[in-house]
C-alpha positions in Angstrom: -89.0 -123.9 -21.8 -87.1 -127.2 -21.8 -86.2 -128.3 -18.1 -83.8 -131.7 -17.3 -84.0 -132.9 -14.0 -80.9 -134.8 -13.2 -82.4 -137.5 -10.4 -86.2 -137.9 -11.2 -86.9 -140.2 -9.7 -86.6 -140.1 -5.6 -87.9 -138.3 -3.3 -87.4 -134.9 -4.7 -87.0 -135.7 -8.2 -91.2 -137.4 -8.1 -92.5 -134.3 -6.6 -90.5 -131.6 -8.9 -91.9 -133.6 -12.1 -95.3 -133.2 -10.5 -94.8 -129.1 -10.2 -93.1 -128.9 -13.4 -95.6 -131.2 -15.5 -98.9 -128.6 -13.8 -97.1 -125.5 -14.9 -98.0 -124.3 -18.9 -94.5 -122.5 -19.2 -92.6 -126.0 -19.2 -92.9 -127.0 -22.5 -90.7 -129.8 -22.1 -89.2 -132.0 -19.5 -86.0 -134.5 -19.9 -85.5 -137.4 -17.0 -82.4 -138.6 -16.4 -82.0 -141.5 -13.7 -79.7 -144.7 -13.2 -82.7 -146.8 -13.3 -85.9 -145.6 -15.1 -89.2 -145.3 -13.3 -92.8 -146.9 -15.0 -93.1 -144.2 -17.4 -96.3 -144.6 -18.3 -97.2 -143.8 -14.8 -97.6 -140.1 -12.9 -95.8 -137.8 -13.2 -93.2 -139.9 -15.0 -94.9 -140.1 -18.5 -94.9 -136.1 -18.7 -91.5 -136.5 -19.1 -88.8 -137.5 -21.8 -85.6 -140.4 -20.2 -82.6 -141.0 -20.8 -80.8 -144.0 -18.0 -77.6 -142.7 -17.3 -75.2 -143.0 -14.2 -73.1 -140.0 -13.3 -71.0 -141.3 -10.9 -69.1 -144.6 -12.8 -67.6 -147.1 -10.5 -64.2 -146.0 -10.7 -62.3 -142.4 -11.0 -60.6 -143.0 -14.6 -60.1 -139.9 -16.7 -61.0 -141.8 -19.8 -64.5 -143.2 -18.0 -64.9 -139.3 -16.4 -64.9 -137.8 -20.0 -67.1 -140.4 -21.4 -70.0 -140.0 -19.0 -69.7 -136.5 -18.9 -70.1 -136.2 -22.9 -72.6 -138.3 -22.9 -74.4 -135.5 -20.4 -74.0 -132.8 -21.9 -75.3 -134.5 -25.2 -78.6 -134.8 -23.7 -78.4 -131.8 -21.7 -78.1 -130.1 -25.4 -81.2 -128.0 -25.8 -82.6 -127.8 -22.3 -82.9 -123.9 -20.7 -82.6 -125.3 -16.9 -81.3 -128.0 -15.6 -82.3 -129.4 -12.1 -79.5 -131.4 -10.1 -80.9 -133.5 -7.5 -78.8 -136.8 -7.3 -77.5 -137.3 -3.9 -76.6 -140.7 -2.1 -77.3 -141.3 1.2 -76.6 -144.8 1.8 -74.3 -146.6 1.8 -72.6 -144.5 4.6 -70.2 -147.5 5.5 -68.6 -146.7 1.9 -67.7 -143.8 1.8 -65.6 -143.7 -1.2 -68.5 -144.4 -3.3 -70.5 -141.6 -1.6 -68.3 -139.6 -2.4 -68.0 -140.3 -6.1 -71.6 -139.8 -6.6 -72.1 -136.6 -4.4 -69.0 -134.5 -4.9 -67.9 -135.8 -8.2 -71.5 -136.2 -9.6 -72.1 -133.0 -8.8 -69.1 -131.9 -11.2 -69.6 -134.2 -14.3 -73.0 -132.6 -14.1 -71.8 -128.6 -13.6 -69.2 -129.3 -16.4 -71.8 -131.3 -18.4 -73.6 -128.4 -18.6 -70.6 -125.7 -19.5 -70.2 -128.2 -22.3 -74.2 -127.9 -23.7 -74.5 -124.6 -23.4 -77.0 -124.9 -20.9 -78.7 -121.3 -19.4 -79.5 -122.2 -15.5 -78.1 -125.4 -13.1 -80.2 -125.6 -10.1 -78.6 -127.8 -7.8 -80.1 -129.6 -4.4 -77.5 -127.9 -1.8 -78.8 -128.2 1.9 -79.3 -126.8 5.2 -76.3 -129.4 6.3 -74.3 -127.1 4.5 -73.9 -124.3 6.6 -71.1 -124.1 9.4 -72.1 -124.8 12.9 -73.8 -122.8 15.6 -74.2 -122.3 18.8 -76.9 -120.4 19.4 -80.4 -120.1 17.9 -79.5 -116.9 16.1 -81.5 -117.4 12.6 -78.7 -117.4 9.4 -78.9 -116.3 5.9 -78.0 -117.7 2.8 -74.4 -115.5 4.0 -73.9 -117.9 6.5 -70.1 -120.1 5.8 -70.9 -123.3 4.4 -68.2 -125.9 5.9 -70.5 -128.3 6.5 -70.8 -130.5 9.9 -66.8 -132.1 10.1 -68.1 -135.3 11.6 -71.4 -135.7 9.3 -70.8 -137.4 6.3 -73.7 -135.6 4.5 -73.0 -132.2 5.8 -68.8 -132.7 4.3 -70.4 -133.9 0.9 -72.4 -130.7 0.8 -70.4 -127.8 1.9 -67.7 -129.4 -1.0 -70.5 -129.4 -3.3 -70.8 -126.0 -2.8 -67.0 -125.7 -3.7 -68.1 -127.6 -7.0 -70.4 -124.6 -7.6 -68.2 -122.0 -6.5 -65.5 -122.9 -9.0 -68.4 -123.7 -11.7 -69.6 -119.4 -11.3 -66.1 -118.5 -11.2 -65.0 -120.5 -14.6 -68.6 -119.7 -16.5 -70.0 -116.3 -15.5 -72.4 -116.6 -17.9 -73.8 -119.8 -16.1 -77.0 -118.7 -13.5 -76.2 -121.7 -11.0 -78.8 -121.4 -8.4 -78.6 -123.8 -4.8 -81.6 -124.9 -3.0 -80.4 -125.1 0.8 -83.6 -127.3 1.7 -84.0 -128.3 4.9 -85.1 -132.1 5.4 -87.5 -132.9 2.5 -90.7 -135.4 3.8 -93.8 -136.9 2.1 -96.2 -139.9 3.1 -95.2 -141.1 -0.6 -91.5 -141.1 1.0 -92.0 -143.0 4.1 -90.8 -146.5 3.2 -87.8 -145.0 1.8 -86.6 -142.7 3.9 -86.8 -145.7 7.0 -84.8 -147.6 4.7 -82.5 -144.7 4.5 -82.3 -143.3 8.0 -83.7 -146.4 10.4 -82.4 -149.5 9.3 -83.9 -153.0 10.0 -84.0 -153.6 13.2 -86.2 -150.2 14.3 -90.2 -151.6 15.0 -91.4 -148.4 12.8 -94.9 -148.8 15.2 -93.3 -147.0 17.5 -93.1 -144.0 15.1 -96.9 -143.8 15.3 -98.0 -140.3 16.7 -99.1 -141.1 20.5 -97.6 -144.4 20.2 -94.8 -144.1 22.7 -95.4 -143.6 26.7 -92.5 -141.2 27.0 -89.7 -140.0 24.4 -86.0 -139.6 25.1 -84.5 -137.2 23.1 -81.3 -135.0 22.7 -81.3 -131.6 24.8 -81.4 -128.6 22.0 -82.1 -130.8 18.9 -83.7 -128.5 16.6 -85.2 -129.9 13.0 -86.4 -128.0 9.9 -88.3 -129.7 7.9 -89.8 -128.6 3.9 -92.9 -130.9 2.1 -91.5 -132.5 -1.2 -94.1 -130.4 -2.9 -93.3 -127.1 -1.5 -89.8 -127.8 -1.8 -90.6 -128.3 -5.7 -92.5 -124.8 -6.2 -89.4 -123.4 -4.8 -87.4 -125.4 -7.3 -90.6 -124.8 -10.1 -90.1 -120.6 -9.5 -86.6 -120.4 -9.7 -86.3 -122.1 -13.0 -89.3 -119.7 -14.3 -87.8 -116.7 -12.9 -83.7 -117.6 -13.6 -83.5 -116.6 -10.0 -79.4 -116.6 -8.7 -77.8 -118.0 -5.4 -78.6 -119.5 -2.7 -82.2 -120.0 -1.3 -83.1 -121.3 1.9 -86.4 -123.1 1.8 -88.2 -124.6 5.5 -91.6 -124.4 6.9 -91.7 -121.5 9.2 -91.7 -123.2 12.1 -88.8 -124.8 13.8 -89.2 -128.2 15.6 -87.5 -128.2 19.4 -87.8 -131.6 21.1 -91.0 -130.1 22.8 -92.4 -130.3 19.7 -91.3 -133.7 18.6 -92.4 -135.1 21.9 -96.1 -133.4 21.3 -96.7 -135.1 18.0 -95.1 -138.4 18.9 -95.9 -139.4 22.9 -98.7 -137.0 24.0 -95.6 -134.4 24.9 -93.6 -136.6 27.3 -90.6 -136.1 26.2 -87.2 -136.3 28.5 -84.3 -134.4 27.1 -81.1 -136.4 27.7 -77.5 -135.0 27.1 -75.7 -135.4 23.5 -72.9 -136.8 24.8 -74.5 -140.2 26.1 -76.5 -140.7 23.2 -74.3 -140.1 20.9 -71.9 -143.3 21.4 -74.8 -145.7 21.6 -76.1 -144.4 17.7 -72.4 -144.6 16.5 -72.0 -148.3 17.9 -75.2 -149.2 16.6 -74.7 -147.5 13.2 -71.2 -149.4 13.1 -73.2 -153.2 14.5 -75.3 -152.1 11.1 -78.6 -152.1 13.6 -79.2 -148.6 12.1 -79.0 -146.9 9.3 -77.9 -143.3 10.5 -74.3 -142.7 11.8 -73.8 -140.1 14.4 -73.0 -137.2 12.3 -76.8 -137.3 11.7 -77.1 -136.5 15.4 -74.3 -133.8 15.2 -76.1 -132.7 12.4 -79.0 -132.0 13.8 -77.3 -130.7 17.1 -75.2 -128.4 15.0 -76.5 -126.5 12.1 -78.3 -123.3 12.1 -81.6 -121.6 12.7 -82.4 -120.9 9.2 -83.6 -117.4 8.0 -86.2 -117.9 4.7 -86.6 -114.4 3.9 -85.0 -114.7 0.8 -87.3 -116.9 -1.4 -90.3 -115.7 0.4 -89.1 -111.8 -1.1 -87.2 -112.8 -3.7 -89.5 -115.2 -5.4 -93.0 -114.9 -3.6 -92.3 -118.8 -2.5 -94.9 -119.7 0.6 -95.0 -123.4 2.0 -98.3 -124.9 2.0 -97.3 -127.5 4.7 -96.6 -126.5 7.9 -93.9 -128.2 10.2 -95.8 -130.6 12.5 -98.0 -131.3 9.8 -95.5 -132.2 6.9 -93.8 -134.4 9.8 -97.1 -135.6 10.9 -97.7 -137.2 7.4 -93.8 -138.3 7.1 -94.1 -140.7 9.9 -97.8 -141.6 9.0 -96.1 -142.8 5.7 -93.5 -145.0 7.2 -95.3 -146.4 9.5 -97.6 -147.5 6.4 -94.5 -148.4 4.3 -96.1 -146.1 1.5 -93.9 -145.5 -1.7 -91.7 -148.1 -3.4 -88.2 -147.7 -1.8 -85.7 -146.4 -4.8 -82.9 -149.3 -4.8 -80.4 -146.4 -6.5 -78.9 -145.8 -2.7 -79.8 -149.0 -1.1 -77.2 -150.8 1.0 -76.6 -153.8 -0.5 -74.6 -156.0 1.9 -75.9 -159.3 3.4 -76.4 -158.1 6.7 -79.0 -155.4 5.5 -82.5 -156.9 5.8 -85.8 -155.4 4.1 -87.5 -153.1 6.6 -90.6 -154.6 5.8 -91.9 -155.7 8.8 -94.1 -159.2 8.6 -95.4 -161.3 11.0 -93.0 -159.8 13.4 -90.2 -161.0 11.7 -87.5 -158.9 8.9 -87.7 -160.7 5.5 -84.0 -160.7 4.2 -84.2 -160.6 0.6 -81.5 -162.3 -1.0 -79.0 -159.8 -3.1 -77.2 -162.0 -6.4 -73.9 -160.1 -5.6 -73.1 -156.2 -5.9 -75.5 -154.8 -7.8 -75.4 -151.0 -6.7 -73.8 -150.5 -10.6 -77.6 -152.2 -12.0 -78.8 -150.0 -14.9 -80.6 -150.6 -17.7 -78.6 -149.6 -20.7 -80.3 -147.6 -23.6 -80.0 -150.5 -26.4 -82.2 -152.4 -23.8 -86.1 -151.8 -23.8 -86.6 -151.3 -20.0 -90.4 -152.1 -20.4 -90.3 -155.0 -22.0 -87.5 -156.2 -19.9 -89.9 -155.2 -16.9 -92.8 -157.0 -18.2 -90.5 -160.3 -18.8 -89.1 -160.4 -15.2 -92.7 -159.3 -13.6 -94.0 -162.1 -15.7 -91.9 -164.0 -14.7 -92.1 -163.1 -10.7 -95.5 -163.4 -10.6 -95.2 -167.3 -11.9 -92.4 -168.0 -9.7 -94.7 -167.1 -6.7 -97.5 -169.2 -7.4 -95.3 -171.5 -8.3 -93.1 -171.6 -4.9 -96.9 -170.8 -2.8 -97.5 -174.1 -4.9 -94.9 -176.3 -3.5 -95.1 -175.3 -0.1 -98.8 -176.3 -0.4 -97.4 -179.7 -1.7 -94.8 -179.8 0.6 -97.3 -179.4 3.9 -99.7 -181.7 2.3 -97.6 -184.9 1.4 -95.2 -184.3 4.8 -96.6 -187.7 5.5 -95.1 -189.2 2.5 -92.1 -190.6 1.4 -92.1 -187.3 -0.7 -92.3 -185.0 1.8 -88.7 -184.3 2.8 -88.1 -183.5 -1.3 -90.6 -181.2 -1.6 -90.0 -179.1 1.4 -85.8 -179.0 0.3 -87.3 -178.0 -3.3 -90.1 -175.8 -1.3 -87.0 -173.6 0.4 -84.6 -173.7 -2.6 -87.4 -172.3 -5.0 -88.5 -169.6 -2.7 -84.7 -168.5 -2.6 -84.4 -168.2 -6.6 -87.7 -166.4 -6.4 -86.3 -163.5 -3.9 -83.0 -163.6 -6.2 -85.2 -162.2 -9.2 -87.3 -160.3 -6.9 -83.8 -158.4 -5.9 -83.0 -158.1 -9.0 -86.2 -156.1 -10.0 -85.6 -154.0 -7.2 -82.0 -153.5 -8.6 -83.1 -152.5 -11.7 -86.0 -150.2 -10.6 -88.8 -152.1 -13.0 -92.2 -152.4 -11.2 -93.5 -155.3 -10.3 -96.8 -156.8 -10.0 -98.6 -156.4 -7.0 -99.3 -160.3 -5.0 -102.5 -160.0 -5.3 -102.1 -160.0 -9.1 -99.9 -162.4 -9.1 -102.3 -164.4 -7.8 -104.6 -163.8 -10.1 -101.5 -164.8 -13.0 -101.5 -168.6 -11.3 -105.3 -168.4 -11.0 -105.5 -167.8 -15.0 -102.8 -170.4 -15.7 -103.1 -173.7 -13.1 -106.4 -173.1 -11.1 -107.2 -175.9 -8.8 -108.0 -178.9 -9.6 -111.5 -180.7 -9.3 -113.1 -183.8 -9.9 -116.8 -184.5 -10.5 -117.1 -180.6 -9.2 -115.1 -181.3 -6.0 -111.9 -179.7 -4.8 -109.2 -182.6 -4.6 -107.1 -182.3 -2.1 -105.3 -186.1 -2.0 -106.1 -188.0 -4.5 -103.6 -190.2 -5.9 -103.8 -188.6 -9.6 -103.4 -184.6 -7.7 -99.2 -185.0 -7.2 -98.9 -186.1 -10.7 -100.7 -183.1 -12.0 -98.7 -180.6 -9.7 -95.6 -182.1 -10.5 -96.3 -181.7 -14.1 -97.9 -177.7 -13.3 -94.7 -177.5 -11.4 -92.4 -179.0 -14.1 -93.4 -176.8 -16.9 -93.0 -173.3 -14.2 -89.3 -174.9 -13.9 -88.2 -175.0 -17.6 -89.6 -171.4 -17.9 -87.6 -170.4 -14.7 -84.2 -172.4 -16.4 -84.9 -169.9 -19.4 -85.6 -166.3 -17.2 -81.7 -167.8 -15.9 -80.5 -168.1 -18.6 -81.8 -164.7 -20.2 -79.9 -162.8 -17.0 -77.3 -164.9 -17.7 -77.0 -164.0 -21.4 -77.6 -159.8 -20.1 -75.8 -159.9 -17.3 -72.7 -157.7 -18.3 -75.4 -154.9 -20.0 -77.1 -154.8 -16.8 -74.0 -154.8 -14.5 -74.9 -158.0 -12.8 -72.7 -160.8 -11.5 -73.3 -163.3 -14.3 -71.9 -166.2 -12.2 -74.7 -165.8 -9.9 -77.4 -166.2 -12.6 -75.0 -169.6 -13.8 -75.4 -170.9 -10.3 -79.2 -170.1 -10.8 -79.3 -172.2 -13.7 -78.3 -175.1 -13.1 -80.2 -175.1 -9.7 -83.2 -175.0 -12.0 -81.5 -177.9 -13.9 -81.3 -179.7 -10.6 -85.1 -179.1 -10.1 -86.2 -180.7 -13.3 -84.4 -183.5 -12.4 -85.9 -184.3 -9.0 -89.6 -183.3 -10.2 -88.9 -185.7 -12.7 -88.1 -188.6 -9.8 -90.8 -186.9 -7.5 -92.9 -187.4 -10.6 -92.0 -190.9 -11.4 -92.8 -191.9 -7.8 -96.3 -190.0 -8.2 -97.3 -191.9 -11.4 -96.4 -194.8 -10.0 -98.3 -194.6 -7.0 -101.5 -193.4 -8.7 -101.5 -195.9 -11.1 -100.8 -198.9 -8.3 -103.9 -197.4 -6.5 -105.9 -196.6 -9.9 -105.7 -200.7 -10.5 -106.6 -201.9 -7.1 -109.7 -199.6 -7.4 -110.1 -200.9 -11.1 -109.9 -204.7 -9.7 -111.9 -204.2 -6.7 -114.6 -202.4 -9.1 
């Protein structure tokens, strides 16, 4: 059996690849994702890719079609096809949302009318269903309107509509929707505080035990699946061609009782909706969160869900019960564990890195717009990964370098250079790191980088001593530092040269090179007053000899 999963690579899309590459039956599995992952890694390299974005930048017909051929030309062959694609952020643009979620979801129903294609299973959601006001468990009968005020919940209950109209036009179609609840894993944790939390949220606090006492909304109830039993569910209705809807939750419901148990020792105070409720939507609209208020009306809202259905229908049992799939959740934000997927990042200047060091939020610096960054299929995305990791991995010995410099010779009449060249350097060097984060290559770990400058410049002795100020050391660092320049002028130039395949400001990367012009030139004055001074002091030593 041939299975394409239309998202691989989040959340969702990692653990699915992990069910479907264990079970014998798959015979083959297609990836399709804006930004490929490392796919020699697992569960990645079980799987065929194919980059492709479903939801183009703008709505023209001509653009639609295109996209939507190109789909269903992969999609040719495969017996199931799992949709998991969903944006989340960013929920201050709604317009582009809405182009991936909604009108995603139809290039990729009609996508696979067009191939032929036997089963779509698509990720609907407990956020689908129409609100309640009572704790009266629902089935899969229950109206799907969605939550009005919820951005998510709207996306989802018109998703639905996609499918409706989808079994209506191709009978012959099985079109199966997975009504998950909320879908945690430790490997999840860094992304889903970028997602949900924001920058300015000390994710400490989010330590089971960690918090005296814990305010929370009267009647907030939460359902919660693990990523991996979410993907059996998705792994048995591909192997059995199962139809409709499917809820799929842990057993157990989560009541603030529960929340405050598992995160402050079970003091918990239960405060009324409506006072929270403005003080989330002013802080989603200051941008100190992440989640707007239809998160909280979400939660407030939807239904007790009954999971009889895929327990009966397809034997499906979670693994992972609710406090403990939570449990691990927050363990794994708190830790920061996964790589953050950049496919649904919020890229304006305001958002900062939730990475938390030194008790201060890194910004990284974003070259322009880049949530259209892909990596187009005439481009070898390894290679191109292994150039800009390279390449990243020089650049931050070579900016740890200068500061080094920069500390050391403060007391010259070089120091106020080399700490302006010190800051400017480290600014290209988070520029490239953003845009391997915008492309979804991997990059090296520090501590390999480290090892990179180690291999390359080591430090340098005399006589078997560590210098540390003699007159010859700034001419040799200059020179170390020259030669990491001209390579940096070239990686600028390279982006520059790419930047319309990648869908990357080009005029950013032209401002970038010729800052690394500008560099050359004042290491080369920095230099000329380093020789100079060596070889003033090298001659009084020589005379005095």
């Amino acid at each position: 059996m041939r299975v394409a999963v239309v998202g691989a690579t989040g959340n969702v899309g990692t653990a699915v690849l992990r069910a479907l590459a264990a079970e014998p039956a798959i015979t083959s599995i297609l990836g399709i994702a804006r930004r490929l992952p490392d796919t020699g890694a697992h569960p990645y390299a079980a799987a065929e890719w194919v980059p492709m974005d479903i939801a183009p930048s703008t709505d023209d017909t001509v653009a639609d079609d295109a996209v939507i051929d190109r789909l269903a030309t992969a999609l040719t062959g495969a017996d199931a096809v799992i949709h998991l694609v969903w944006a989340i952020q960013p929920n201050h643009d709604r317009e582009k949302m809405r182009r991936t979620n909604v009108e995603g979801t139809r290039r990729v129903a009609e996508a696979c009318a067009r191939a032929g294609v036997g089963q779509l299973v698509c990720a609907s959601s407990w956020a689908a269903y129409s609100p309640v006001d009572d704790d009266v468990p629902r089935d899969e009968s229950w109206a799907t309107g969605g939550i009005p005020s919820s951005h998510y919940g709207v996306d989802k209950a018109a998703q639905e509509r996609v499918l409706d109209e989808l079994e209506a036009a191709h009978p012959e179609l099985v079109v199966t929707r997975m009504r998950t609840a909320l879908i945690f894993q430790a490997d999840a944790g860094a992304q889903i505080a970028r997602y949900f939390l924001g920058p300015w949220v000390p994710l400490a606090v989010l330590r089971p035990g960690a918090l005296p006492v814990l305010p929370l909304p009267s009647h907030l109830r939460l359902h919660v699946v693990h990523a991996d039993d979410a993907a059996q569910a998705y792994l048995q209705v591909v192997l059995q061609r199962a139809r409709g809807a499917f809820n799929v939750a842990a057993d157990e419901v989560l009541w603030p009782s529960d929340l405050a148990r598992i995160l402050d020792h079970g003091r918990g105070v239960e405060i009324s909706p409506r006072l929270i409720r403005p003080l989330v939507h002013f802080a989603w609209r200051a941008k100190l969160l992440a989640s707007d208020a239809g998160w909280l009306d979400m939660a407030m809202g939807v239904p007790v869900m009954d999971g009889s259905r895929v327990r009966e229908v397809l034997g499906w049992r979670p693994r992972h019960d609710a406090e403990e799939t939570l449990r691990e959740m927050l363990g794994g934000i708190v830790r920061r564990e996964g790589n953050p997927s950049p496919s649904m990042r919020p890229h304006d200047k305001q958002f900062r890195d939730a990475a938390d060091i030194g008790g201060r939020h890194r910004e990284h610096t974003i070259p322009g717009d880049v949530m259209a960054a892909h990596i187009p299929p005439h481009l070898d995305g390894r290679l191109l990964g292994l150039y800009l990791a390279d390449h990243l991995a020089g650049a931050t010995g070579g900016s740890n370098r200068i500061e080094r410099m920069a500390k050391a010779y403060a007391d010259t009449s070089m120091g106020p250079e080399l700490a302006s060249l010190a800051a400017e350097i480290v600014e290209a060097r988070e520029a490239l790191r953003s845009v391997i984060e915008a492309l979804g290559l991997p990059q090296r770990p520090l501590r390999q980088a480290a090892t990179w400058v180690g291999e390359r410049v080591g430090r340098l002795k005399l006589n078997g001593r560590v210098v540390t100020r003699s007159p010859l050391t700034p001419v040799l660092e200059l020179e170390i530092m020259r030669s990491a320049v001209n390579g940096q002028l070239g990686l600028w130039q390279t982006l520059t040269d790419l930047a319309d395949d990648l869908a990357l400001p080009r005029e950013r990367f032209e401002e970038l090179a010729n800052g690394a012009r500008g560099f050359d030139a004042r290491l080369e004055r920095l230099h000329e007053t380093a020789r100079a001074t060596a070889f003033t002091v090298g001659t009084k030593v020589g005379a005095g000899s």
